[in-house]
DRENNUNU-646874 format. One record per residue: residue number from 1; x, y, z of N, C-alpha, C, CB in turn. Coordinates in Angstrom, 1 decimal. Glycine has a CB too. Layout:
N
@num->NUM&n_X->X&n_Y->Y&n_Z->Z&ca_X->X&ca_Y->Y&ca_Z->Z&c_X->X&c_Y->Y&c_Z->Z&cb_X->X&cb_Y->Y&cb_Z->Z $
...
This chain:
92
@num->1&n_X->10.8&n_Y->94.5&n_Z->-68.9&ca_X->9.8&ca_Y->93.6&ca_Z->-69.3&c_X->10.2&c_Y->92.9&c_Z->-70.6&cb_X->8.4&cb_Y->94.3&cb_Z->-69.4 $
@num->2&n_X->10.3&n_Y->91.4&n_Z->-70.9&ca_X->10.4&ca_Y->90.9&ca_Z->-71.7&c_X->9.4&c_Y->91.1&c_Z->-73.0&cb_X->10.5&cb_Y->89.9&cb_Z->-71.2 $
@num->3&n_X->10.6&n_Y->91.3&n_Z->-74.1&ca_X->9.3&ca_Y->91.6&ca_Z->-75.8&c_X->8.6&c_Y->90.3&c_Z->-75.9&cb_X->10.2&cb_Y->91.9&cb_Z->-77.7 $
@num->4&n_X->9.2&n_Y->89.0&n_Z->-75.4&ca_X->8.3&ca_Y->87.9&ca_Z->-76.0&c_X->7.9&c_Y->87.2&c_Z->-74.4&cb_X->9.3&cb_Y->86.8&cb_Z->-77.4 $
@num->5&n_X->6.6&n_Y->86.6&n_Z->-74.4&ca_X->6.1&ca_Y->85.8&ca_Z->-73.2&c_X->6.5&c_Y->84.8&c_Z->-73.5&cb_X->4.7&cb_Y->85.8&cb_Z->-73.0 $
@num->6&n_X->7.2&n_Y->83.9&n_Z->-74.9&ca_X->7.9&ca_Y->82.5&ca_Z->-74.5&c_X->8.7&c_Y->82.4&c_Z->-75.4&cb_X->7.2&cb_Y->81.1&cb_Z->-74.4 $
@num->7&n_X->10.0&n_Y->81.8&n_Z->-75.6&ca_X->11.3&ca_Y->81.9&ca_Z->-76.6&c_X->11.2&c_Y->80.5&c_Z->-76.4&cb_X->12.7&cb_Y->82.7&cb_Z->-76.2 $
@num->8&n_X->12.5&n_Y->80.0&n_Z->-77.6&ca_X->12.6&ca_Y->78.9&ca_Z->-78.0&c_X->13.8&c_Y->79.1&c_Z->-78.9&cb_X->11.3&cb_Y->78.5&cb_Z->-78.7 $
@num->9&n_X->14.0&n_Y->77.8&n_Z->-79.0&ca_X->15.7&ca_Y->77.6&ca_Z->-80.2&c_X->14.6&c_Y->76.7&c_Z->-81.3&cb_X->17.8&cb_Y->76.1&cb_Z->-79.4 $
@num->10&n_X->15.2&n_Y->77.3&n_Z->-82.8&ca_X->14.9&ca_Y->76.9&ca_Z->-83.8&c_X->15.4&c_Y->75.5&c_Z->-84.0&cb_X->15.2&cb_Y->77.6&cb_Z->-84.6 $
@num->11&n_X->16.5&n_Y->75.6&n_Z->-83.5&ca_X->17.7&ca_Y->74.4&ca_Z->-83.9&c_X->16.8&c_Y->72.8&c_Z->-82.8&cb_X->19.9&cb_Y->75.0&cb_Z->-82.9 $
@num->12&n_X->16.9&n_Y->72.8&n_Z->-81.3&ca_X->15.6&ca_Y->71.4&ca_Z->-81.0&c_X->14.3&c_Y->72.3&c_Z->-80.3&cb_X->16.4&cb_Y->69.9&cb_Z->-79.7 $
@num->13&n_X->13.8&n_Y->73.1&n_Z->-80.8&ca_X->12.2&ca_Y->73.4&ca_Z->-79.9&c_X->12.5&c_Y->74.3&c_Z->-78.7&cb_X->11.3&cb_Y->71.9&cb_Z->-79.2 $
@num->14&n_X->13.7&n_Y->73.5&n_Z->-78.0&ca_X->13.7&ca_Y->73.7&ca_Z->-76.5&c_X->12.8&c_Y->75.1&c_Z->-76.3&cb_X->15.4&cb_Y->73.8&cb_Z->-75.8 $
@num->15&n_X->12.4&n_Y->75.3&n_Z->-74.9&ca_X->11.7&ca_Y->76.3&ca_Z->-74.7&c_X->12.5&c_Y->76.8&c_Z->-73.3&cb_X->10.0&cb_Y->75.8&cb_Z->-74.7 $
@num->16&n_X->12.5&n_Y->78.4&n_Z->-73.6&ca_X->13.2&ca_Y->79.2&ca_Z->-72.7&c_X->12.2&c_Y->80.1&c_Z->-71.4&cb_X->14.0&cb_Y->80.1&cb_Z->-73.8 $
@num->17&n_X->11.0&n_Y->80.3&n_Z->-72.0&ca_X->10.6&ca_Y->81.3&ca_Z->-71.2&c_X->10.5&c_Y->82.0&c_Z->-71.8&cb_X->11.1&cb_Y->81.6&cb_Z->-70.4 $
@num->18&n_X->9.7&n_Y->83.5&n_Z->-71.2&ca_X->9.6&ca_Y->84.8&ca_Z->-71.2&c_X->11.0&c_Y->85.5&c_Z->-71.9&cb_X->9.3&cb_Y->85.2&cb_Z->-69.5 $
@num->19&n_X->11.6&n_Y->86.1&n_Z->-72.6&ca_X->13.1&ca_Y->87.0&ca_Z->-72.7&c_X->12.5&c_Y->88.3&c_Z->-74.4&cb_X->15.0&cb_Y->85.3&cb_Z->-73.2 $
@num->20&n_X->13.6&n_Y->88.6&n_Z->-74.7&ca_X->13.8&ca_Y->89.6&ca_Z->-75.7&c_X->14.3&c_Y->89.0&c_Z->-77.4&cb_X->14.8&cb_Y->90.5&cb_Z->-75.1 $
@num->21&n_X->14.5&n_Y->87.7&n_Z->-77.2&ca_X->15.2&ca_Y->86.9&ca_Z->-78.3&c_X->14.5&c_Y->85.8&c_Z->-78.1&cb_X->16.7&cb_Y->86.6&cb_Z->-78.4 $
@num->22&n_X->14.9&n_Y->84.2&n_Z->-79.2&ca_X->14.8&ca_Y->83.6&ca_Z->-78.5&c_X->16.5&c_Y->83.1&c_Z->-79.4&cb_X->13.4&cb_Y->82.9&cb_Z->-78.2 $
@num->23&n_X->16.4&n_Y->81.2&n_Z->-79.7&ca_X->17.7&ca_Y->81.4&ca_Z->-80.3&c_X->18.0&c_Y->80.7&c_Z->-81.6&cb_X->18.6&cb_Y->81.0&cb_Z->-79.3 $
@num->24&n_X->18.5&n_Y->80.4&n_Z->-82.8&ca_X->18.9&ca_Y->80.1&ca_Z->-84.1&c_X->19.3&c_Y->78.6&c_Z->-84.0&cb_X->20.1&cb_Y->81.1&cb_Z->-84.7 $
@num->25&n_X->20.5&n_Y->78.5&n_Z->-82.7&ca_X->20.9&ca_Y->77.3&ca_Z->-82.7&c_X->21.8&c_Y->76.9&c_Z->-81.4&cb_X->21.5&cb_Y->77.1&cb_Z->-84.1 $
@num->26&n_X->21.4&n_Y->75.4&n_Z->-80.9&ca_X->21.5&ca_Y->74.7&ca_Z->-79.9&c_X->22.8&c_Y->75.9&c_Z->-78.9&cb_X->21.9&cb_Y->72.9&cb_Z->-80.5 $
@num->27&n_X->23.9&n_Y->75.8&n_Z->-79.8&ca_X->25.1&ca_Y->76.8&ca_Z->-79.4&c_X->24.9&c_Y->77.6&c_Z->-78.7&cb_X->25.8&cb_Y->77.3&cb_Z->-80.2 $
@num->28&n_X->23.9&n_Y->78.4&n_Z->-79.3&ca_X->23.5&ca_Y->79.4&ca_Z->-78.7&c_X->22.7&c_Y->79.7&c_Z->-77.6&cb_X->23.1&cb_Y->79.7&cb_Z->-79.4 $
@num->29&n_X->21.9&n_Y->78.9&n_Z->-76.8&ca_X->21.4&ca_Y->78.9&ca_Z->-75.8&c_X->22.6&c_Y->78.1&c_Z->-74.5&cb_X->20.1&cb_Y->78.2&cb_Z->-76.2 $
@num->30&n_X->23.3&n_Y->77.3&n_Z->-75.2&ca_X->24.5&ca_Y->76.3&ca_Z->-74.4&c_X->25.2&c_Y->77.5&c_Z->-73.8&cb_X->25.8&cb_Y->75.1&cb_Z->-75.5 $
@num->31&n_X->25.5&n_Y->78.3&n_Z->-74.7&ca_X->26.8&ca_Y->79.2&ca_Z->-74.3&c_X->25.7&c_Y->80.6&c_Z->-73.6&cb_X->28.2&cb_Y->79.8&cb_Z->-76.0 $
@num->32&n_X->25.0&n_Y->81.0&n_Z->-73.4&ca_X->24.3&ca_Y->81.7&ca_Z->-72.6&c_X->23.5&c_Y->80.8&c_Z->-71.5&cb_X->23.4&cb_Y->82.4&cb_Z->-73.6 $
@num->33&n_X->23.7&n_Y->79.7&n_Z->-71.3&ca_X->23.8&ca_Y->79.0&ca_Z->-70.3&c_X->24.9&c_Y->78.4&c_Z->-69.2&cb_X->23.3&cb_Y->78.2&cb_Z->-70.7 $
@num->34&n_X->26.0&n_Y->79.0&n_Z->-69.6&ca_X->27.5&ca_Y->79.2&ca_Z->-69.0&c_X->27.3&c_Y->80.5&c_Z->-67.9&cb_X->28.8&cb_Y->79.7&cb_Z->-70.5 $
@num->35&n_X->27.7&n_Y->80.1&n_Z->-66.4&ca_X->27.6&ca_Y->80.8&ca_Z->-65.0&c_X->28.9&c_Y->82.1&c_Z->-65.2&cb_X->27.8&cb_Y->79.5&cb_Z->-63.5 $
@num->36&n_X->29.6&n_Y->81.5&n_Z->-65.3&ca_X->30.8&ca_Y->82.3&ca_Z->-65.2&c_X->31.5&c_Y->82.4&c_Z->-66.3&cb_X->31.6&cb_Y->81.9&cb_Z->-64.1 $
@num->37&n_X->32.5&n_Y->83.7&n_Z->-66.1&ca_X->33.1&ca_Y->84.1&ca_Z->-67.3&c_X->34.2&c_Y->83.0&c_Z->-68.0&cb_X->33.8&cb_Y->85.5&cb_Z->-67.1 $
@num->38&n_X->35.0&n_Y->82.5&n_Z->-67.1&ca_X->36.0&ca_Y->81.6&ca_Z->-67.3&c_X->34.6&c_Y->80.5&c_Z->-68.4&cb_X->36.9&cb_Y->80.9&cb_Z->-65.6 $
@num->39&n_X->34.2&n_Y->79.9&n_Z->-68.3&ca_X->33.1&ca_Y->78.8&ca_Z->-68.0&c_X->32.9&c_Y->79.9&c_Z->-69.7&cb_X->31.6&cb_Y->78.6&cb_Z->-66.1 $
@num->40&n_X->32.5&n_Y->81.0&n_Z->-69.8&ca_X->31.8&ca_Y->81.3&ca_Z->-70.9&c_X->33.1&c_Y->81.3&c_Z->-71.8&cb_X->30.8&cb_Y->82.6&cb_Z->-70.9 $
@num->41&n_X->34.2&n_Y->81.7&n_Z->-72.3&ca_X->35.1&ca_Y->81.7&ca_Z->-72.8&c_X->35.6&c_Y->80.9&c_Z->-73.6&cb_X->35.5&cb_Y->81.9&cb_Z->-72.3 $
@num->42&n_X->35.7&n_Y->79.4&n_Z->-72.3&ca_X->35.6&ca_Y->78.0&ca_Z->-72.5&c_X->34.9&c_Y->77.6&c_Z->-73.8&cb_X->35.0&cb_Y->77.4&cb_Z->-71.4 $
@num->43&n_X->33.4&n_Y->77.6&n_Z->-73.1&ca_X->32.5&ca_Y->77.4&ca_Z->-74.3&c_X->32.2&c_Y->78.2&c_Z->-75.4&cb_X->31.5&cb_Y->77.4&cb_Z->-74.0 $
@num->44&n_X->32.8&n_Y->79.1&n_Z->-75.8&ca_X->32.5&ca_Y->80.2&ca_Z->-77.0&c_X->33.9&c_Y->79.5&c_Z->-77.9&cb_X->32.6&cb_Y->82.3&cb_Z->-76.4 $
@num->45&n_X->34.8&n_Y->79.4&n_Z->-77.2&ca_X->35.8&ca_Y->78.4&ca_Z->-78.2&c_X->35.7&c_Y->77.7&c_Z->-78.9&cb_X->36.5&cb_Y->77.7&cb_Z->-77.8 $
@num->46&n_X->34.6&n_Y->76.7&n_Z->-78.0&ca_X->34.5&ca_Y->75.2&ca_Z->-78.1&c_X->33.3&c_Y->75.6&c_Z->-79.6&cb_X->33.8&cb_Y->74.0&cb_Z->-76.4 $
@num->47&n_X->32.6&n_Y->76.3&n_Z->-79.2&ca_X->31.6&ca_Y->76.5&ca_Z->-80.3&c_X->32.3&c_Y->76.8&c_Z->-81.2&cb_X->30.6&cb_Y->77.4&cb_Z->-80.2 $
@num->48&n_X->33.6&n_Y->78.2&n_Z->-81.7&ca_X->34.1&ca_Y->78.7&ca_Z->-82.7&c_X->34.4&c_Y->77.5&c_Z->-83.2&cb_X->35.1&cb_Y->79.7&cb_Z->-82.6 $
@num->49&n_X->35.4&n_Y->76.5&n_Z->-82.8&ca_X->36.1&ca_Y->75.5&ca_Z->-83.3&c_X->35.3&c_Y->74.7&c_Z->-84.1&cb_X->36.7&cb_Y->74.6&cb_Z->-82.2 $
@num->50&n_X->33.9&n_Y->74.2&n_Z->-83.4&ca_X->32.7&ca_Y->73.4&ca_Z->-83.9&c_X->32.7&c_Y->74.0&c_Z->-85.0&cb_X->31.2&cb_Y->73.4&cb_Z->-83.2 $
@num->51&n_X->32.2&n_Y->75.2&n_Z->-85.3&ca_X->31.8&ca_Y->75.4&ca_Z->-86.4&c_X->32.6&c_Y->75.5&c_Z->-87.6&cb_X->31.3&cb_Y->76.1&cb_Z->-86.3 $
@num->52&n_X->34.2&n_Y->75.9&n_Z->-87.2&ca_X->35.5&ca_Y->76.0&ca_Z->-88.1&c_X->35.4&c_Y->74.3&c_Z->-88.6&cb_X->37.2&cb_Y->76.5&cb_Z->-87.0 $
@num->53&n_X->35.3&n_Y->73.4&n_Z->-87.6&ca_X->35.5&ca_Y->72.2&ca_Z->-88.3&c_X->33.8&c_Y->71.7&c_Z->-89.3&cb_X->35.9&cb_Y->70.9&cb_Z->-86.8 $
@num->54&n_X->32.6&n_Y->71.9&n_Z->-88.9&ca_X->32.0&ca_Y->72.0&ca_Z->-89.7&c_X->32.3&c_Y->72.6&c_Z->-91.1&cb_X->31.2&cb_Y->72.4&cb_Z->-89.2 $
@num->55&n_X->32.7&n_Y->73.6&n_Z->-91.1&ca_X->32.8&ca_Y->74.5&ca_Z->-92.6&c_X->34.3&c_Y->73.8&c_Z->-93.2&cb_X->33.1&cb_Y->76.5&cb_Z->-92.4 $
@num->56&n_X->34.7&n_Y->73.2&n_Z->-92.5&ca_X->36.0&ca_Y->72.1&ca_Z->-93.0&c_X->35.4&c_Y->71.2&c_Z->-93.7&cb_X->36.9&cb_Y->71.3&cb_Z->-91.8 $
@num->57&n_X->34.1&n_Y->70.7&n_Z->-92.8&ca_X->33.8&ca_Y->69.3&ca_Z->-93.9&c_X->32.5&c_Y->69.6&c_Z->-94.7&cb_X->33.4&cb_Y->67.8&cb_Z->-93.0 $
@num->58&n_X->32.4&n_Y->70.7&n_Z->-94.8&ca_X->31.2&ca_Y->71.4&ca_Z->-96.1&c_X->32.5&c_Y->71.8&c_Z->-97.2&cb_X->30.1&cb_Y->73.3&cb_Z->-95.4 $
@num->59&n_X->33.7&n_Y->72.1&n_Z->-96.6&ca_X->34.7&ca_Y->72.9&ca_Z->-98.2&c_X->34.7&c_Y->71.3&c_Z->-98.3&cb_X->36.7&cb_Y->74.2&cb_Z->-98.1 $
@num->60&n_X->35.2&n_Y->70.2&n_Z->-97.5&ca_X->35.6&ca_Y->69.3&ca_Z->-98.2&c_X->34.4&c_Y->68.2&c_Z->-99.1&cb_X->36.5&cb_Y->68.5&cb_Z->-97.3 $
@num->61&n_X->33.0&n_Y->68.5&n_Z->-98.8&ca_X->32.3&ca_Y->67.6&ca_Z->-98.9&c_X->31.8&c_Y->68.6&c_Z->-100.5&cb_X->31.3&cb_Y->67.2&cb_Z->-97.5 $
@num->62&n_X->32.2&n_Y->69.8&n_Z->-101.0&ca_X->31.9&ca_Y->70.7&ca_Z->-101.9&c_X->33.0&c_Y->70.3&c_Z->-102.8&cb_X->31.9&cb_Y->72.0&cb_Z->-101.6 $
@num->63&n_X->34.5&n_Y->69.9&n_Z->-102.4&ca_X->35.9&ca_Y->69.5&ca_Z->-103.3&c_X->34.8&c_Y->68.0&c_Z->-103.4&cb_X->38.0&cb_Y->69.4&cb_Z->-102.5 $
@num->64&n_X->34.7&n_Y->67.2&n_Z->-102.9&ca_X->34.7&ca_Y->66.0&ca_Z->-103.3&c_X->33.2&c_Y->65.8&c_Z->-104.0&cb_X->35.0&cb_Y->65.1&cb_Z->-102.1 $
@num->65&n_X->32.5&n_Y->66.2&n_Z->-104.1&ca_X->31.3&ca_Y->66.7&ca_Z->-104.8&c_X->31.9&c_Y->67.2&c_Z->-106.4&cb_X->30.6&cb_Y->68.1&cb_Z->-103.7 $
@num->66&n_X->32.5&n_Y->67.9&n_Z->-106.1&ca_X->33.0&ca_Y->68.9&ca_Z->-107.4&c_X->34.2&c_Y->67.5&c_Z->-108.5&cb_X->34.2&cb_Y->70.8&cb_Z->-106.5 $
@num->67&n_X->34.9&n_Y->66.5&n_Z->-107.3&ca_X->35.9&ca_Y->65.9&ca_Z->-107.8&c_X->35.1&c_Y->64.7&c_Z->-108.7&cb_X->37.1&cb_Y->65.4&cb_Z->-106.6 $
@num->68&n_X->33.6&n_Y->64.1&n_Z->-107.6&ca_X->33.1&ca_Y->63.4&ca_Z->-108.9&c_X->32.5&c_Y->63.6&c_Z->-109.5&cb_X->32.6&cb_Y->62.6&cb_Z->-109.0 $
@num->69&n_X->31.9&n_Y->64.8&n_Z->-109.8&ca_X->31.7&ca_Y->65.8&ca_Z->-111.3&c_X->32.3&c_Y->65.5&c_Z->-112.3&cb_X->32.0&cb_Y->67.1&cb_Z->-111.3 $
@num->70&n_X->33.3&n_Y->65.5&n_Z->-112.1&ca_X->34.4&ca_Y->65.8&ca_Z->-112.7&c_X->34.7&c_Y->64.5&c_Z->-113.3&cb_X->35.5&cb_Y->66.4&cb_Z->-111.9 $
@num->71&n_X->34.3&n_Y->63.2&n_Z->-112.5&ca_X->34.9&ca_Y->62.1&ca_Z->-112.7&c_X->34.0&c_Y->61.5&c_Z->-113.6&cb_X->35.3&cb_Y->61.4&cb_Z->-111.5 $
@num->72&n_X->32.3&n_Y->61.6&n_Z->-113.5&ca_X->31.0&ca_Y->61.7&ca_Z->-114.2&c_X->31.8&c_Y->62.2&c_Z->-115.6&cb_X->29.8&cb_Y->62.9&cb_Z->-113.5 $
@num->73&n_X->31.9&n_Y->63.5&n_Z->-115.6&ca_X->31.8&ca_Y->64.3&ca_Z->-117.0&c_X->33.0&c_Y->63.3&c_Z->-118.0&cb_X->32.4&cb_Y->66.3&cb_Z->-116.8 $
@num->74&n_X->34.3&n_Y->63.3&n_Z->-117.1&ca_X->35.1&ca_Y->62.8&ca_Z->-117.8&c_X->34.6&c_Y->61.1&c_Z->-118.8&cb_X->36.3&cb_Y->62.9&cb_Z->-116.7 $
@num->75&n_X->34.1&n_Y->60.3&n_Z->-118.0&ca_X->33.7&ca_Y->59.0&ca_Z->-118.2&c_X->32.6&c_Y->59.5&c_Z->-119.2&cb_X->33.3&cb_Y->58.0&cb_Z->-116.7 $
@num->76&n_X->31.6&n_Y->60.0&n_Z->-119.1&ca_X->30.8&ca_Y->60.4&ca_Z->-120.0&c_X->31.3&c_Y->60.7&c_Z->-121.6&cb_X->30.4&cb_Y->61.5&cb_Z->-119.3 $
@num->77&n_X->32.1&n_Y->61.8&n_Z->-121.5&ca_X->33.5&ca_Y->62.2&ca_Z->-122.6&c_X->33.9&c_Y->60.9&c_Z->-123.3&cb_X->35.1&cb_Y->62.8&cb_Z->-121.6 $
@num->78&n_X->34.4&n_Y->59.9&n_Z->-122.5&ca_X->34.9&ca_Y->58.8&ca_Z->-122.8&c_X->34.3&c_Y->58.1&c_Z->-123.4&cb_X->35.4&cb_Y->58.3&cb_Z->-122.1 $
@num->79&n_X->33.1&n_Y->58.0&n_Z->-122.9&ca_X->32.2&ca_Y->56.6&ca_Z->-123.5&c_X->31.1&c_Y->58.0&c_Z->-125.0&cb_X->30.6&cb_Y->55.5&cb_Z->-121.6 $
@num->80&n_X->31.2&n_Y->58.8&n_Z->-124.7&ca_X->30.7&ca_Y->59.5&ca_Z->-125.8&c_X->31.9&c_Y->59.5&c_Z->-127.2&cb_X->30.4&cb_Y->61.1&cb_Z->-125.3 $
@num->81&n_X->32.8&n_Y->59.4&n_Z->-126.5&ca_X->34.0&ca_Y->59.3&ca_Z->-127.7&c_X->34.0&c_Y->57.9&c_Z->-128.0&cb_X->35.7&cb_Y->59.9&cb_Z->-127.2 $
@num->82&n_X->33.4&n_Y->56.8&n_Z->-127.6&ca_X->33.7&ca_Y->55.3&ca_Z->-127.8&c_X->32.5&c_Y->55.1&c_Z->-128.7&cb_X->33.7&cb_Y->54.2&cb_Z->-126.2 $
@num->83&n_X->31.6&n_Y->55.7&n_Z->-128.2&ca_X->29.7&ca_Y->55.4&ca_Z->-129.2&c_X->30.2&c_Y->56.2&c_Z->-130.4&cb_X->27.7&cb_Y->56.5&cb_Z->-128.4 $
@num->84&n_X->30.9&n_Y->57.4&n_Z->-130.6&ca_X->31.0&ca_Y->58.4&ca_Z->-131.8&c_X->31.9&c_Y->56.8&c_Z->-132.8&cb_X->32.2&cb_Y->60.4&cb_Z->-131.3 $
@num->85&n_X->33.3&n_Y->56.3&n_Z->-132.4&ca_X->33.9&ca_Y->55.5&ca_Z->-132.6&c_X->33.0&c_Y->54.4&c_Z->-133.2&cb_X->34.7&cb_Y->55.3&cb_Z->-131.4 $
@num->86&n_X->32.1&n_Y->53.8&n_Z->-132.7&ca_X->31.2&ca_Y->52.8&ca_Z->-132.9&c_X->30.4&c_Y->53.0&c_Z->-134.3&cb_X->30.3&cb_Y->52.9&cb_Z->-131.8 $
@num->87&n_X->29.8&n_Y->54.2&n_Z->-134.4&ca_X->29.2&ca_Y->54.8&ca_Z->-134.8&c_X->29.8&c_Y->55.2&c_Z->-136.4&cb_X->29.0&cb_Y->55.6&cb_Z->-133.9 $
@num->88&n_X->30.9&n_Y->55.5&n_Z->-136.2&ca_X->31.6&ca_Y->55.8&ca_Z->-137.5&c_X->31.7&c_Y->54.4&c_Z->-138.1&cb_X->33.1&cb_Y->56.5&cb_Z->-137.4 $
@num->89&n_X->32.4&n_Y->53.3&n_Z->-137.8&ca_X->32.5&ca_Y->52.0&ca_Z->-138.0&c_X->31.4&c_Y->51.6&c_Z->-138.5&cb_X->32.7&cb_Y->51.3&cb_Z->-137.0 $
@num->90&n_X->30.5&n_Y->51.5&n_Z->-137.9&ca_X->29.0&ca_Y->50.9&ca_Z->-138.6&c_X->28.7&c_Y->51.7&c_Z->-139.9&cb_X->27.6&cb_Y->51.1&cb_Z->-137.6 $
@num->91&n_X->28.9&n_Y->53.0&n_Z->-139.8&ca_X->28.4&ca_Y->53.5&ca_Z->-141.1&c_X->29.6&c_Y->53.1&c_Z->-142.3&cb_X->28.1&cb_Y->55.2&cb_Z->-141.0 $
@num->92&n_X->30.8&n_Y->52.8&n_Z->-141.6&ca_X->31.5&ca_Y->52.5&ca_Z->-143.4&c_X->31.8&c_Y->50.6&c_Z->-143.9&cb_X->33.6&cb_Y->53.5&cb_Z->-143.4 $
């Protein structure tokens, strides 16, 4: 007997029915919707890969995040060293 009378994926609503889980994300119901083993293998790849390339463009979107930080602070630096510059001038 199923623990839950209706499941669902967090990830779009979808609705499963009666089962013991339901599911976190779309992937997850896709690849438990695969008939055969070949067919599931397939798809458990295709998902690893998805997500390997997701976390590719989260490290890169975290470097490039971090690189105009960097580029902020520095220009900041610069124009704080130009006002200090300014600043000395006017007072003598």
């Amino acid at each position: 007997m199923p623990k839950f009378p209706e499941t669902s994926c967090s990830q779009c609503g979808g609705s499963f029915g009666p089962g013991n889980h339901g599911f976190s994300h779309c992937s997850q119901h896709e690849y438990a919707a695969a008939t055969t083993p070949a067919l599931k293998t397939i798809r458990l790849r295709a998902i690893k890969l998805h997500e390997q390339m997701r976390d590719a463009d989260l490290t890169l979107s975290a470097f490039n995040a971090e690189r105009s930080i960097n580029k902020i602070d520095a220009e900041l630096a610069r124009r704080g060293e130009y006002l200090s510059a300014i600043g000395k001038e006017a007072s003598t």
